[in-house]
C-alpha positions as CSV (number, residue, x, y, z in Angstrom):
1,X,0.0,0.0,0.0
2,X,1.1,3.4,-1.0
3,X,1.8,5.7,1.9
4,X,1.0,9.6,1.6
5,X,3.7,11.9,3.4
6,X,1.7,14.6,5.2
7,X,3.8,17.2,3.1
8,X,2.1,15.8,-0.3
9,X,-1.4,15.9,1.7
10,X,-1.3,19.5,2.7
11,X,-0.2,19.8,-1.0
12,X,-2.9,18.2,-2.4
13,X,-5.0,19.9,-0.5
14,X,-4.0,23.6,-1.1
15,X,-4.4,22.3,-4.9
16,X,-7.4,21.3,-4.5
17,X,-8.6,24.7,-2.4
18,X,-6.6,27.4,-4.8
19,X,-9.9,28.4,-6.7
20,X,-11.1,29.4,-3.1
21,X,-8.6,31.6,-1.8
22,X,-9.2,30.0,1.5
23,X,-6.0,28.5,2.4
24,X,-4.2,31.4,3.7
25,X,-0.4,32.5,2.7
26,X,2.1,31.6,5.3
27,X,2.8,34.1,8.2
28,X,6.2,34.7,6.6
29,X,5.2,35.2,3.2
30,X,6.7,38.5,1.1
31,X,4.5,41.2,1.1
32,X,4.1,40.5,-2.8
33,X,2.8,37.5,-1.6
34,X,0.0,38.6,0.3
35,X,-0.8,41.3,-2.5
36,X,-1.6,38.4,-4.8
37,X,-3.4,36.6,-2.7
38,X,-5.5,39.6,-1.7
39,X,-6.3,40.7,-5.6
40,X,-6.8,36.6,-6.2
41,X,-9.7,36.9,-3.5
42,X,-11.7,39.7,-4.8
43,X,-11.8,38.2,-8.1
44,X,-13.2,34.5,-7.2
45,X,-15.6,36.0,-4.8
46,X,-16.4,38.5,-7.5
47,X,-16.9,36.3,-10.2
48,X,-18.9,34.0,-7.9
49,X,-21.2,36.9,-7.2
50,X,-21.6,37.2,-11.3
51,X,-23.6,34.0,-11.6
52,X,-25.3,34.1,-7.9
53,X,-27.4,37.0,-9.0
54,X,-28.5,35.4,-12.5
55,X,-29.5,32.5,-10.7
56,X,-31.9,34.3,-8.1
57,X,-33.4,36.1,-11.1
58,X,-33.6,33.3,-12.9
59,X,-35.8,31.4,-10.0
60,X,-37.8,34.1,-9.8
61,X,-38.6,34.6,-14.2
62,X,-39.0,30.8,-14.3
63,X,-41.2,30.7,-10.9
64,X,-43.9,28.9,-12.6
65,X,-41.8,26.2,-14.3
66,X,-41.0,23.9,-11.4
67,X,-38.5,21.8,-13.5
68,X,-36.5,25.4,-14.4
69,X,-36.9,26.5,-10.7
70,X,-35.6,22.9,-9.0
71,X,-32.5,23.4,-11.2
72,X,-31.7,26.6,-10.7
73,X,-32.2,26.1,-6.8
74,X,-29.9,23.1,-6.9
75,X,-27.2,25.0,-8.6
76,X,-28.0,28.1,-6.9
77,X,-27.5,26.1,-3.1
78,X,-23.9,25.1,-4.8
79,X,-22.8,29.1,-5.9
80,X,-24.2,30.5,-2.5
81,X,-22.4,28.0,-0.5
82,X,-18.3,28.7,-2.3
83,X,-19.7,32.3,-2.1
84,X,-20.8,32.0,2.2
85,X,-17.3,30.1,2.4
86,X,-15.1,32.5,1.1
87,X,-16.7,35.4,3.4
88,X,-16.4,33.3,6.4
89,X,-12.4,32.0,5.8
90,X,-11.7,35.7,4.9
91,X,-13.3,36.9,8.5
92,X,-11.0,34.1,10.2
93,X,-8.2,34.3,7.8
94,X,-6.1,35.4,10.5
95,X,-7.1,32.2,12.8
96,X,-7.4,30.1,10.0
97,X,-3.5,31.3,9.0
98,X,-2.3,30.6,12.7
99,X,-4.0,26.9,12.6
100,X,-2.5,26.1,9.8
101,X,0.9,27.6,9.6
102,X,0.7,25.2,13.4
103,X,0.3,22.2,11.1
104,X,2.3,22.8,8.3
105,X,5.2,23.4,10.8
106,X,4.5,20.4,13.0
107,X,4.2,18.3,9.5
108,X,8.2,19.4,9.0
109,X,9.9,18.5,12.0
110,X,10.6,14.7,11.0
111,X,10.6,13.5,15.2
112,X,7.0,15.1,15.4
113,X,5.2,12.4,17.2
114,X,2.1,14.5,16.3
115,X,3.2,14.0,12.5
116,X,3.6,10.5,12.5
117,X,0.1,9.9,14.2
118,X,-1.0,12.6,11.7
119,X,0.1,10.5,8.2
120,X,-1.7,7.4,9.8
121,X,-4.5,9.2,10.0
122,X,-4.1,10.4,6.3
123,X,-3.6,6.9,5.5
124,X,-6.3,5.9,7.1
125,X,-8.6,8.5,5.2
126,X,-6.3,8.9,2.1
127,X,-8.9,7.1,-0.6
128,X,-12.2,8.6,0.6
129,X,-10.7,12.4,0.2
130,X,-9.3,11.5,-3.3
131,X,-12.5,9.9,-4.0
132,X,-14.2,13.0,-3.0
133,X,-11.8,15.3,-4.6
134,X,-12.1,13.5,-8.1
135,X,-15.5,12.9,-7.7
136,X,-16.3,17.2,-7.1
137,X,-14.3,18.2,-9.9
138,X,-15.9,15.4,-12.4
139,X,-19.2,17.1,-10.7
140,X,-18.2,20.1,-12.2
141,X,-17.0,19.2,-15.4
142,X,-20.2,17.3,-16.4
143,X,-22.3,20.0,-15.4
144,X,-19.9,22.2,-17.5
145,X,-20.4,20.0,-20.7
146,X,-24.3,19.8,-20.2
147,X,-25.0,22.0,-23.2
148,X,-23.7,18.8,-24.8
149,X,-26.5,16.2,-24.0
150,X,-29.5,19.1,-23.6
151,X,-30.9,21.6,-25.0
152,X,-29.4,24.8,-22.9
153,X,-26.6,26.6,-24.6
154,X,-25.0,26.9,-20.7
155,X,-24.2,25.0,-18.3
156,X,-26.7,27.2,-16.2
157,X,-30.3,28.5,-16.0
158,X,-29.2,31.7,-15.0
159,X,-30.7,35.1,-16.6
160,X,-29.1,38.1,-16.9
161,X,-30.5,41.5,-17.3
162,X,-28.8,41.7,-21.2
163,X,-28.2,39.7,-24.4
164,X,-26.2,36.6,-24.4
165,X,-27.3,35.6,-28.1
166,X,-24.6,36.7,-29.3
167,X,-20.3,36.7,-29.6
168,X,-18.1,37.4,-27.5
169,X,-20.9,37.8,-24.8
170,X,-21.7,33.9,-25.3
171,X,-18.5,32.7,-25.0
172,X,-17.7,34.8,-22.2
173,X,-20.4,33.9,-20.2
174,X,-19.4,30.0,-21.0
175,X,-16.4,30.8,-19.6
176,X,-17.0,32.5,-16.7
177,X,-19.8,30.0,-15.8
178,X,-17.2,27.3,-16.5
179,X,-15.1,29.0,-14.2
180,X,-17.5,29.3,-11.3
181,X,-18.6,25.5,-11.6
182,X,-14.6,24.5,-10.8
183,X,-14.8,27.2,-8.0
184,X,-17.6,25.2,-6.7
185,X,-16.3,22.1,-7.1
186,X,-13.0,24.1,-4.7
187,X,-14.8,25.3,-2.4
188,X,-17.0,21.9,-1.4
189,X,-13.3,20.8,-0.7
190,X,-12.4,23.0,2.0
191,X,-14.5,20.5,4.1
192,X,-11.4,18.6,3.3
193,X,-9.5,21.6,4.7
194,X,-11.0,21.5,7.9
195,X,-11.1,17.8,8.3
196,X,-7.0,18.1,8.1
197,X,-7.8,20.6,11.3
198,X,-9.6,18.6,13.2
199,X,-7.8,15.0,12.3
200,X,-4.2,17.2,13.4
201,X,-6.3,18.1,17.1
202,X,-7.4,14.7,17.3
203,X,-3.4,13.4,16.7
204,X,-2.4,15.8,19.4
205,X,-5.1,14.2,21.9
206,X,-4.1,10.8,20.8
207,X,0.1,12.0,21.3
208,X,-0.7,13.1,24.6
209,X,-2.6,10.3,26.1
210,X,0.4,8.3,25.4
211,X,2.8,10.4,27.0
212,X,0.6,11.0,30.3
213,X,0.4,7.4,30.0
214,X,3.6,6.0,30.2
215,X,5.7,9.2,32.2
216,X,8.2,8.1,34.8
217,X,9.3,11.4,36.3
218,X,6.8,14.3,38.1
219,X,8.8,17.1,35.5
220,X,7.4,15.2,32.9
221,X,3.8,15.0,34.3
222,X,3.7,18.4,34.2
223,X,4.9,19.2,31.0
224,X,2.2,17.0,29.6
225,X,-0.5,18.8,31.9
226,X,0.3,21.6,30.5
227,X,0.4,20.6,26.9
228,X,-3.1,19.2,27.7
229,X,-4.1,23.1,28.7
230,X,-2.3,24.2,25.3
231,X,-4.0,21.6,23.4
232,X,-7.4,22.6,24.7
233,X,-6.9,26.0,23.5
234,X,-6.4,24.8,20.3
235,X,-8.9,22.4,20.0
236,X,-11.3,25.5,21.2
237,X,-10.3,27.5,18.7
238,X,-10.3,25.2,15.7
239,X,-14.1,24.5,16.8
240,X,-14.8,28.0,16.8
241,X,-13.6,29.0,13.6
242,X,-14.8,25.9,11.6
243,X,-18.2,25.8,13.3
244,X,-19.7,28.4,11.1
245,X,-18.4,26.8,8.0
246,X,-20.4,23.2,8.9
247,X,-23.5,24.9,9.3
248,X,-22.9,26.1,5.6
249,X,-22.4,23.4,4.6
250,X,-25.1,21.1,6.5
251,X,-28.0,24.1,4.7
252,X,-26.4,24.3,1.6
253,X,-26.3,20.4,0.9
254,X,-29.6,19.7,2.7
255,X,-31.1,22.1,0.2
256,X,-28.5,20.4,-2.5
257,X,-30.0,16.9,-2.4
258,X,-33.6,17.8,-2.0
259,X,-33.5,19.8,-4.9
260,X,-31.5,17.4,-6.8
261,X,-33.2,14.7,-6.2
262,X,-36.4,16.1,-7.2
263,X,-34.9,16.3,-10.9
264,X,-33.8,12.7,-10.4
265,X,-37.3,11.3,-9.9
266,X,-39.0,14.0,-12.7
267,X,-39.7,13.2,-15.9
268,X,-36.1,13.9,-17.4
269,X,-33.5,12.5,-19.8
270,X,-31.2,10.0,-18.4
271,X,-28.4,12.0,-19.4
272,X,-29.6,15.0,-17.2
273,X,-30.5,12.7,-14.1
274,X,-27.0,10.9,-14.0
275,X,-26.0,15.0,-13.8
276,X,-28.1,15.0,-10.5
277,X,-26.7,11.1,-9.5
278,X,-23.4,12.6,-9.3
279,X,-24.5,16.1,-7.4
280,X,-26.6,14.1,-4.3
281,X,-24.0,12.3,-4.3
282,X,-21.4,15.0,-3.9
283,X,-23.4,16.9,-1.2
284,X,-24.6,13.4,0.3
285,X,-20.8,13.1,0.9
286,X,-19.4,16.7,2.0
287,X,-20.5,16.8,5.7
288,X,-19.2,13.2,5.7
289,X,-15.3,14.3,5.2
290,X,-15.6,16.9,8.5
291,X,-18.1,14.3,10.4
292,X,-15.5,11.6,10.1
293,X,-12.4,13.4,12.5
294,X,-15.3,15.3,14.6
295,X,-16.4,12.1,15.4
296,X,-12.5,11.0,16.0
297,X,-11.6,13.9,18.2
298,X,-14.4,13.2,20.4
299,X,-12.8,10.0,21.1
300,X,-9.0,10.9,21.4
301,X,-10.0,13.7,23.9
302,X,-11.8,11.6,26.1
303,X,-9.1,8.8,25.9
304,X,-7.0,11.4,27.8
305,X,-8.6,10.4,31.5
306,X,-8.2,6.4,30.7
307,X,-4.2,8.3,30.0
308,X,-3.8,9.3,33.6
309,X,-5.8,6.1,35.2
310,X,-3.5,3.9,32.9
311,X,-0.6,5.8,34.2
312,X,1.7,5.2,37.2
313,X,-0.4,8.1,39.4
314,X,0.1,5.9,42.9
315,X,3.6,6.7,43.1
316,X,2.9,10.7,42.7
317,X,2.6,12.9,45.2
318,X,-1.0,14.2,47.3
319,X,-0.6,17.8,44.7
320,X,0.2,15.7,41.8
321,X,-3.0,13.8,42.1
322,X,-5.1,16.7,42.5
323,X,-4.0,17.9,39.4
324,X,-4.4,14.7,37.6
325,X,-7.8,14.3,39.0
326,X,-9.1,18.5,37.5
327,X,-7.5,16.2,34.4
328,X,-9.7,13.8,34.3
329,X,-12.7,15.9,35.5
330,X,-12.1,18.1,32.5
331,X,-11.8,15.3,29.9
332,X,-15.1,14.3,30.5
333,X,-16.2,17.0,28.9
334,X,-15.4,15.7,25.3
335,X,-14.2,18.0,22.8
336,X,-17.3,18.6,20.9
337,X,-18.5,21.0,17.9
338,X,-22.6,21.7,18.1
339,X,-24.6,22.8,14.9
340,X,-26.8,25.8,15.8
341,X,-28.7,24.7,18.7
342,X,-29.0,21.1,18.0
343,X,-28.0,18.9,21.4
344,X,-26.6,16.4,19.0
345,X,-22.7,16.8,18.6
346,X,-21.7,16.9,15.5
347,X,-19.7,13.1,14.7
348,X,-21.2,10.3,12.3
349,X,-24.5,10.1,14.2
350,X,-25.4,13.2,13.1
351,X,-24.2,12.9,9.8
352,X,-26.4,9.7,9.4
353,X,-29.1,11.8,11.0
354,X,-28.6,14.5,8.4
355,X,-28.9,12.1,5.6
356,X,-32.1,10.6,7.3
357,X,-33.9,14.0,7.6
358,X,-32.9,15.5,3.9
359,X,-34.2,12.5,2.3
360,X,-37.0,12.7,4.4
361,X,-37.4,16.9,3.7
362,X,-37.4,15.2,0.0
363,X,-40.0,13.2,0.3
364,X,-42.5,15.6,1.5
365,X,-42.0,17.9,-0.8
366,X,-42.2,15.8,-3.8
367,X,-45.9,14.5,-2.7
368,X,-46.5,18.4,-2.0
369,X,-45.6,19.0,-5.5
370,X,-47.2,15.6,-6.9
371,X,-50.6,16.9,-5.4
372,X,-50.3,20.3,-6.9
Protein backbone atom coordinates (compact mmCIF):
# COMPACT_ATOMS: atom_id res chain seq x y z
CA UNK A 1 0.00 0.00 0.00
CA UNK A 2 1.15 3.42 -0.99
CA UNK A 3 1.84 5.72 1.88
CA UNK A 4 1.05 9.63 1.60
CA UNK A 5 3.71 11.87 3.38
CA UNK A 6 1.68 14.59 5.25
CA UNK A 7 3.80 17.25 3.08
CA UNK A 8 2.07 15.77 -0.27
CA UNK A 9 -1.35 15.90 1.74
CA UNK A 10 -1.33 19.54 2.73
CA UNK A 11 -0.23 19.77 -1.04
CA UNK A 12 -2.93 18.15 -2.37
CA UNK A 13 -4.96 19.89 -0.46
CA UNK A 14 -4.02 23.55 -1.10
CA UNK A 15 -4.36 22.35 -4.93
CA UNK A 16 -7.42 21.31 -4.48
CA UNK A 17 -8.59 24.66 -2.44
CA UNK A 18 -6.59 27.37 -4.76
CA UNK A 19 -9.85 28.43 -6.67
CA UNK A 20 -11.12 29.43 -3.11
CA UNK A 21 -8.59 31.61 -1.82
CA UNK A 22 -9.25 30.02 1.46
CA UNK A 23 -5.98 28.51 2.36
CA UNK A 24 -4.18 31.45 3.72
CA UNK A 25 -0.35 32.53 2.72
CA UNK A 26 2.08 31.57 5.29
CA UNK A 27 2.76 34.06 8.20
CA UNK A 28 6.19 34.74 6.61
CA UNK A 29 5.23 35.17 3.22
CA UNK A 30 6.68 38.52 1.13
CA UNK A 31 4.47 41.20 1.13
CA UNK A 32 4.12 40.55 -2.84
CA UNK A 33 2.83 37.49 -1.61
CA UNK A 34 -0.04 38.59 0.27
CA UNK A 35 -0.79 41.26 -2.50
CA UNK A 36 -1.62 38.41 -4.82
CA UNK A 37 -3.41 36.59 -2.73
CA UNK A 38 -5.50 39.63 -1.67
CA UNK A 39 -6.34 40.72 -5.62
CA UNK A 40 -6.83 36.56 -6.23
CA UNK A 41 -9.69 36.91 -3.48
CA UNK A 42 -11.69 39.67 -4.82
CA UNK A 43 -11.79 38.22 -8.06
CA UNK A 44 -13.17 34.50 -7.23
CA UNK A 45 -15.56 36.01 -4.79
CA UNK A 46 -16.44 38.51 -7.53
CA UNK A 47 -16.91 36.32 -10.25
CA UNK A 48 -18.93 33.96 -7.93
CA UNK A 49 -21.20 36.90 -7.21
CA UNK A 50 -21.58 37.25 -11.29
CA UNK A 51 -23.56 34.02 -11.64
CA UNK A 52 -25.35 34.10 -7.92
CA UNK A 53 -27.41 36.96 -9.01
CA UNK A 54 -28.53 35.44 -12.48
CA UNK A 55 -29.47 32.46 -10.69
CA UNK A 56 -31.88 34.34 -8.10
CA UNK A 57 -33.35 36.13 -11.05
CA UNK A 58 -33.62 33.34 -12.90
CA UNK A 59 -35.78 31.38 -10.03
CA UNK A 60 -37.75 34.14 -9.81
CA UNK A 61 -38.65 34.61 -14.16
CA UNK A 62 -38.98 30.81 -14.29
CA UNK A 63 -41.22 30.67 -10.85
CA UNK A 64 -43.90 28.92 -12.59
CA UNK A 65 -41.76 26.24 -14.29
CA UNK A 66 -40.95 23.93 -11.41
CA UNK A 67 -38.51 21.78 -13.52
CA UNK A 68 -36.51 25.45 -14.44
CA UNK A 69 -36.86 26.50 -10.68
CA UNK A 70 -35.60 22.88 -8.96
CA UNK A 71 -32.46 23.42 -11.20
CA UNK A 72 -31.71 26.64 -10.66
CA UNK A 73 -32.19 26.14 -6.79
CA UNK A 74 -29.94 23.14 -6.88
CA UNK A 75 -27.20 24.97 -8.58
CA UNK A 76 -27.96 28.15 -6.91
CA UNK A 77 -27.48 26.13 -3.12
CA UNK A 78 -23.90 25.07 -4.78
CA UNK A 79 -22.79 29.06 -5.86
CA UNK A 80 -24.19 30.46 -2.52
CA UNK A 81 -22.44 27.95 -0.53
CA UNK A 82 -18.31 28.68 -2.29
CA UNK A 83 -19.75 32.32 -2.07
CA UNK A 84 -20.77 32.01 2.24
CA UNK A 85 -17.26 30.14 2.42
CA UNK A 86 -15.11 32.47 1.10
CA UNK A 87 -16.73 35.38 3.44
CA UNK A 88 -16.43 33.33 6.38
CA UNK A 89 -12.42 32.04 5.83
CA UNK A 90 -11.69 35.69 4.91
CA UNK A 91 -13.26 36.95 8.49
CA UNK A 92 -11.01 34.13 10.22
CA UNK A 93 -8.20 34.31 7.82
CA UNK A 94 -6.06 35.39 10.53
CA UNK A 95 -7.09 32.17 12.85
CA UNK A 96 -7.44 30.13 9.99
CA UNK A 97 -3.54 31.26 9.03
CA UNK A 98 -2.29 30.59 12.69
CA UNK A 99 -4.04 26.94 12.64
CA UNK A 100 -2.51 26.11 9.76
CA UNK A 101 0.90 27.56 9.64
CA UNK A 102 0.74 25.17 13.37
CA UNK A 103 0.28 22.22 11.12
CA UNK A 104 2.27 22.79 8.29
CA UNK A 105 5.20 23.42 10.82
CA UNK A 106 4.48 20.37 13.04
CA UNK A 107 4.19 18.33 9.54
CA UNK A 108 8.21 19.43 9.00
CA UNK A 109 9.93 18.52 11.96
CA UNK A 110 10.57 14.70 11.01
CA UNK A 111 10.56 13.49 15.21
CA UNK A 112 7.02 15.13 15.39
CA UNK A 113 5.23 12.37 17.21
CA UNK A 114 2.07 14.47 16.27
CA UNK A 115 3.16 14.01 12.55
CA UNK A 116 3.61 10.50 12.50
CA UNK A 117 0.07 9.87 14.24
CA UNK A 118 -0.99 12.56 11.69
CA UNK A 119 0.12 10.51 8.17
CA UNK A 120 -1.69 7.36 9.77
CA UNK A 121 -4.52 9.21 9.97
CA UNK A 122 -4.06 10.43 6.27
CA UNK A 123 -3.61 6.95 5.51
CA UNK A 124 -6.27 5.88 7.15
CA UNK A 125 -8.59 8.53 5.18
CA UNK A 126 -6.30 8.86 2.11
CA UNK A 127 -8.88 7.10 -0.55
CA UNK A 128 -12.24 8.61 0.56
CA UNK A 129 -10.65 12.40 0.24
CA UNK A 130 -9.26 11.52 -3.31
CA UNK A 131 -12.45 9.93 -3.95
CA UNK A 132 -14.19 12.98 -2.95
CA UNK A 133 -11.84 15.31 -4.56
CA UNK A 134 -12.11 13.47 -8.13
CA UNK A 135 -15.47 12.94 -7.73
CA UNK A 136 -16.29 17.21 -7.13
CA UNK A 137 -14.26 18.20 -9.89
CA UNK A 138 -15.90 15.41 -12.39
CA UNK A 139 -19.23 17.08 -10.68
CA UNK A 140 -18.17 20.08 -12.15
CA UNK A 141 -17.03 19.23 -15.41
CA UNK A 142 -20.21 17.26 -16.42
CA UNK A 143 -22.26 19.99 -15.42
CA UNK A 144 -19.85 22.23 -17.48
CA UNK A 145 -20.43 20.00 -20.71
CA UNK A 146 -24.30 19.76 -20.22
CA UNK A 147 -25.01 22.01 -23.18
CA UNK A 148 -23.68 18.78 -24.78
CA UNK A 149 -26.52 16.16 -23.95
CA UNK A 150 -29.48 19.07 -23.63
CA UNK A 151 -30.94 21.61 -25.03
CA UNK A 152 -29.38 24.80 -22.95
CA UNK A 153 -26.55 26.61 -24.56
CA UNK A 154 -25.03 26.90 -20.71
CA UNK A 155 -24.24 25.00 -18.25
CA UNK A 156 -26.70 27.24 -16.23
CA UNK A 157 -30.30 28.45 -16.02
CA UNK A 158 -29.20 31.70 -15.05
CA UNK A 159 -30.73 35.13 -16.58
CA UNK A 160 -29.15 38.14 -16.93
CA UNK A 161 -30.46 41.53 -17.34
CA UNK A 162 -28.78 41.72 -21.21
CA UNK A 163 -28.23 39.75 -24.41
CA UNK A 164 -26.17 36.64 -24.41
CA UNK A 165 -27.27 35.64 -28.09
CA UNK A 166 -24.60 36.72 -29.29
CA UNK A 167 -20.34 36.73 -29.65
CA UNK A 168 -18.09 37.44 -27.50
CA UNK A 169 -20.94 37.78 -24.79
CA UNK A 170 -21.73 33.88 -25.32
CA UNK A 171 -18.51 32.67 -24.99
CA UNK A 172 -17.68 34.80 -22.24
CA UNK A 173 -20.43 33.85 -20.17
CA UNK A 174 -19.38 29.99 -21.04
CA UNK A 175 -16.37 30.79 -19.60
CA UNK A 176 -17.00 32.53 -16.73
CA UNK A 177 -19.77 30.01 -15.78
CA UNK A 178 -17.17 27.29 -16.48
CA UNK A 179 -15.08 28.96 -14.18
CA UNK A 180 -17.55 29.26 -11.25
CA UNK A 181 -18.59 25.54 -11.56
CA UNK A 182 -14.63 24.49 -10.85
CA UNK A 183 -14.80 27.23 -8.03
CA UNK A 184 -17.62 25.18 -6.72
CA UNK A 185 -16.28 22.06 -7.12
CA UNK A 186 -13.03 24.06 -4.67
CA UNK A 187 -14.84 25.29 -2.42
CA UNK A 188 -17.00 21.92 -1.40
CA UNK A 189 -13.28 20.82 -0.74
CA UNK A 190 -12.45 23.00 1.96
CA UNK A 191 -14.46 20.48 4.11
CA UNK A 192 -11.39 18.62 3.33
CA UNK A 193 -9.46 21.62 4.71
CA UNK A 194 -11.04 21.47 7.94
CA UNK A 195 -11.12 17.76 8.27
CA UNK A 196 -6.97 18.14 8.15
CA UNK A 197 -7.83 20.64 11.25
CA UNK A 198 -9.59 18.63 13.24
CA UNK A 199 -7.75 14.97 12.27
CA UNK A 200 -4.22 17.15 13.37
CA UNK A 201 -6.30 18.12 17.07
CA UNK A 202 -7.36 14.68 17.34
CA UNK A 203 -3.41 13.38 16.67
CA UNK A 204 -2.36 15.84 19.39
CA UNK A 205 -5.13 14.17 21.92
CA UNK A 206 -4.06 10.78 20.76
CA UNK A 207 0.10 11.98 21.32
CA UNK A 208 -0.66 13.09 24.62
CA UNK A 209 -2.61 10.25 26.12
CA UNK A 210 0.36 8.30 25.35
CA UNK A 211 2.77 10.45 27.02
CA UNK A 212 0.59 10.99 30.29
CA UNK A 213 0.40 7.42 29.99
CA UNK A 214 3.57 6.04 30.17
CA UNK A 215 5.68 9.16 32.21
CA UNK A 216 8.16 8.05 34.77
CA UNK A 217 9.31 11.44 36.33
CA UNK A 218 6.82 14.28 38.11
CA UNK A 219 8.80 17.08 35.48
CA UNK A 220 7.38 15.23 32.93
CA UNK A 221 3.78 14.99 34.33
CA UNK A 222 3.73 18.39 34.21
CA UNK A 223 4.95 19.25 30.99
CA UNK A 224 2.25 16.98 29.61
CA UNK A 225 -0.47 18.81 31.93
CA UNK A 226 0.28 21.59 30.46
CA UNK A 227 0.42 20.55 26.89
CA UNK A 228 -3.11 19.20 27.71
CA UNK A 229 -4.07 23.08 28.66
CA UNK A 230 -2.30 24.23 25.31
CA UNK A 231 -3.99 21.62 23.36
CA UNK A 232 -7.38 22.57 24.72
CA UNK A 233 -6.91 26.02 23.50
CA UNK A 234 -6.36 24.83 20.26
CA UNK A 235 -8.93 22.39 20.04
CA UNK A 236 -11.34 25.45 21.22
CA UNK A 237 -10.25 27.52 18.71
CA UNK A 238 -10.31 25.17 15.65
CA UNK A 239 -14.11 24.49 16.84
CA UNK A 240 -14.84 28.05 16.79
CA UNK A 241 -13.57 29.03 13.57
CA UNK A 242 -14.84 25.86 11.59
CA UNK A 243 -18.24 25.79 13.26
CA UNK A 244 -19.74 28.42 11.14
CA UNK A 245 -18.40 26.85 7.95
CA UNK A 246 -20.40 23.22 8.85
CA UNK A 247 -23.46 24.93 9.34
CA UNK A 248 -22.85 26.15 5.58
CA UNK A 249 -22.44 23.35 4.65
CA UNK A 250 -25.13 21.08 6.53
CA UNK A 251 -28.00 24.07 4.72
CA UNK A 252 -26.45 24.33 1.55
CA UNK A 253 -26.28 20.36 0.93
CA UNK A 254 -29.55 19.71 2.66
CA UNK A 255 -31.14 22.14 0.25
CA UNK A 256 -28.48 20.42 -2.48
CA UNK A 257 -30.02 16.93 -2.38
CA UNK A 258 -33.61 17.76 -2.04
CA UNK A 259 -33.55 19.77 -4.92
CA UNK A 260 -31.49 17.42 -6.84
CA UNK A 261 -33.16 14.75 -6.18
CA UNK A 262 -36.40 16.15 -7.17
CA UNK A 263 -34.85 16.30 -10.86
CA UNK A 264 -33.78 12.74 -10.40
CA UNK A 265 -37.25 11.35 -9.86
CA UNK A 266 -39.00 14.00 -12.68
CA UNK A 267 -39.69 13.20 -15.94
CA UNK A 268 -36.15 13.89 -17.43
CA UNK A 269 -33.51 12.53 -19.77
CA UNK A 270 -31.16 10.02 -18.40
CA UNK A 271 -28.36 12.02 -19.43
CA UNK A 272 -29.60 15.00 -17.17
CA UNK A 273 -30.50 12.68 -14.14
CA UNK A 274 -27.02 10.86 -14.03
CA UNK A 275 -26.01 14.95 -13.83
CA UNK A 276 -28.07 15.05 -10.54
CA UNK A 277 -26.67 11.06 -9.55
CA UNK A 278 -23.40 12.62 -9.31
CA UNK A 279 -24.52 16.08 -7.37
CA UNK A 280 -26.65 14.12 -4.35
CA UNK A 281 -24.05 12.31 -4.34
CA UNK A 282 -21.36 15.04 -3.90
CA UNK A 283 -23.44 16.88 -1.22
CA UNK A 284 -24.57 13.45 0.28
CA UNK A 285 -20.78 13.06 0.92
CA UNK A 286 -19.42 16.70 2.02
CA UNK A 287 -20.46 16.78 5.74
CA UNK A 288 -19.17 13.16 5.72
CA UNK A 289 -15.31 14.34 5.20
CA UNK A 290 -15.58 16.88 8.55
CA UNK A 291 -18.14 14.34 10.39
CA UNK A 292 -15.50 11.61 10.12
CA UNK A 293 -12.41 13.43 12.54
CA UNK A 294 -15.30 15.33 14.58
CA UNK A 295 -16.36 12.05 15.40
CA UNK A 296 -12.51 10.96 15.97
CA UNK A 297 -11.56 13.86 18.16
CA UNK A 298 -14.38 13.17 20.41
CA UNK A 299 -12.75 10.05 21.07
CA UNK A 300 -9.01 10.85 21.43
CA UNK A 301 -10.03 13.73 23.90
CA UNK A 302 -11.76 11.61 26.14
CA UNK A 303 -9.09 8.76 25.95
CA UNK A 304 -7.02 11.44 27.85
CA UNK A 305 -8.61 10.37 31.52
CA UNK A 306 -8.22 6.36 30.65
CA UNK A 307 -4.16 8.32 29.98
CA UNK A 308 -3.79 9.31 33.62
CA UNK A 309 -5.85 6.12 35.16
CA UNK A 310 -3.52 3.86 32.95
CA UNK A 311 -0.63 5.83 34.16
CA UNK A 312 1.68 5.22 37.23
CA UNK A 313 -0.40 8.06 39.36
CA UNK A 314 0.07 5.85 42.86
CA UNK A 315 3.55 6.71 43.09
CA UNK A 316 2.87 10.69 42.74
CA UNK A 317 2.64 12.94 45.22
CA UNK A 318 -0.98 14.22 47.31
CA UNK A 319 -0.55 17.82 44.72
CA UNK A 320 0.25 15.75 41.78
CA UNK A 321 -3.03 13.76 42.15
CA UNK A 322 -5.09 16.66 42.54
CA UNK A 323 -3.98 17.94 39.42
CA UNK A 324 -4.38 14.66 37.62
CA UNK A 325 -7.80 14.29 39.03
CA UNK A 326 -9.14 18.53 37.48
CA UNK A 327 -7.53 16.25 34.39
CA UNK A 328 -9.70 13.78 34.27
CA UNK A 329 -12.67 15.95 35.48
CA UNK A 330 -12.12 18.14 32.54
CA UNK A 331 -11.80 15.28 29.86
CA UNK A 332 -15.13 14.33 30.51
CA UNK A 333 -16.23 16.98 28.88
CA UNK A 334 -15.41 15.73 25.32
CA UNK A 335 -14.18 18.04 22.77
CA UNK A 336 -17.33 18.62 20.95
CA UNK A 337 -18.46 20.97 17.89
CA UNK A 338 -22.63 21.65 18.12
CA UNK A 339 -24.58 22.85 14.90
CA UNK A 340 -26.81 25.80 15.79
CA UNK A 341 -28.73 24.71 18.71
CA UNK A 342 -29.02 21.12 18.03
CA UNK A 343 -28.02 18.85 21.36
CA UNK A 344 -26.64 16.36 18.96
CA UNK A 345 -22.67 16.83 18.57
CA UNK A 346 -21.67 16.94 15.55
CA UNK A 347 -19.65 13.09 14.72
CA UNK A 348 -21.22 10.34 12.27
CA UNK A 349 -24.54 10.07 14.20
CA UNK A 350 -25.37 13.24 13.07
CA UNK A 351 -24.16 12.92 9.77
CA UNK A 352 -26.40 9.75 9.42
CA UNK A 353 -29.12 11.84 11.03
CA UNK A 354 -28.59 14.54 8.36
CA UNK A 355 -28.93 12.07 5.56
CA UNK A 356 -32.15 10.60 7.35
CA UNK A 357 -33.90 14.02 7.59
CA UNK A 358 -32.89 15.45 3.91
CA UNK A 359 -34.15 12.52 2.35
CA UNK A 360 -37.03 12.69 4.38
CA UNK A 361 -37.41 16.88 3.65
CA UNK A 362 -37.37 15.19 0.02
CA UNK A 363 -39.97 13.15 0.27
CA UNK A 364 -42.51 15.56 1.49
CA UNK A 365 -42.03 17.94 -0.76
CA UNK A 366 -42.23 15.79 -3.80
CA UNK A 367 -45.90 14.46 -2.72
CA UNK A 368 -46.50 18.36 -2.02
CA UNK A 369 -45.61 19.00 -5.53
CA UNK A 370 -47.24 15.62 -6.93
CA UNK A 371 -50.55 16.91 -5.41
CA UNK A 372 -50.34 20.30 -6.89
Amino acid sequence: MIKISAERAIFFLKASVILTACWPPSPKATRSHIILFELSWYVLFTNALFLLFPLINAIYENRTDSIVVTKSICLFCAVAQITFKMILCRLERSRFQSLLFDLEKSCKIKTSQEKVVFERYINKCKYIHLLYTSLCYLTAIIVICSPLYTYQRFPTNAKYPFSVDHSPIREIIFLHQTLVGLQVSAGMCIDCQLAALLWYVGAKFEVLSKNIREFKKVKELNTCLKKHQEILRYAAETKDVILHLILTTTLTTTMGIIFAGLNIVDQQSTAVKIQYVFIVCVASTELLISAWPADNLINTSSNISWGVYNSNWLKTNPCVRRNLVQCIMRSQKFETIHVGKLKMPFCLQYYASFLTSSFSYFTTLRAVLGKE
